[in-house]
N, C-alpha and C positions, 0 to 999 in steps of 0.2 A: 345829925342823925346817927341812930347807931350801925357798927360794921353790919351786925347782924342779920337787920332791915333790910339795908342795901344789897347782901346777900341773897335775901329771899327775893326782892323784886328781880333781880336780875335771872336768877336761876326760874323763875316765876314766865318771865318772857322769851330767855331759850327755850322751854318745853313746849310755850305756846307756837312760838315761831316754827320750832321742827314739824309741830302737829300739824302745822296750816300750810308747808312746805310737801311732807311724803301724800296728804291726801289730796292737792292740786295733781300731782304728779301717778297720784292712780288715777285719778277719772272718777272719786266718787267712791260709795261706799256698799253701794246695790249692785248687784251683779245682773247683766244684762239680760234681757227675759227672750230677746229672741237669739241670739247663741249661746246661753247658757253658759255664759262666762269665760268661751273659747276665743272668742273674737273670729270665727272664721262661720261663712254658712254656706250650708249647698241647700239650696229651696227651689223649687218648681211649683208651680199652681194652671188650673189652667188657664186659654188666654179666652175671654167671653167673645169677642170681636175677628177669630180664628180659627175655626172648624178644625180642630187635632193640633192646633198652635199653643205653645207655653211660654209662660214669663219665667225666666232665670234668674235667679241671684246666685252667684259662685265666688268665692273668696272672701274678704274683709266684712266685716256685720258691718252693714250703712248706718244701723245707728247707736252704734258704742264706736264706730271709727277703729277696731280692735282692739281696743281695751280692755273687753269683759265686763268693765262696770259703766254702769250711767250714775 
């Protein structure tokens, strides 16, 4: 084969390998729709089951796990 060739495939599979490495390592490419890509929430709603009672969420998005992206 020539050097050449071998050149391209190689350099061919580093770029693949980086690309499949840094987007594992974000979480993805959408940015999450319920923290808006902060990773943190502060939410209340109220609770139906609780006359003047609320459901909390405070801290970490449940579901980006704080990553920002899904």
């Amino acid at each position: 084969m020539d050097t050449s060739f071998i050149f391209l495939i190689v350099m061919a599979a580093i770029i693949l390998g980086v690309t499949l490495f840094t987007t594992r390592n974000r979480g993805g490419r959408n940015v999450c729709t319920r923290c808006t890509g902060t990773g943190e929430v502060n939410e209340k709603w109220p609770d139906p089951n609780a006359p003047g009672g609320w459901h909390r969420v405070e801290g970490v998005c449940p579901k980006c796990k704080g990553k920002g992206r899904v």
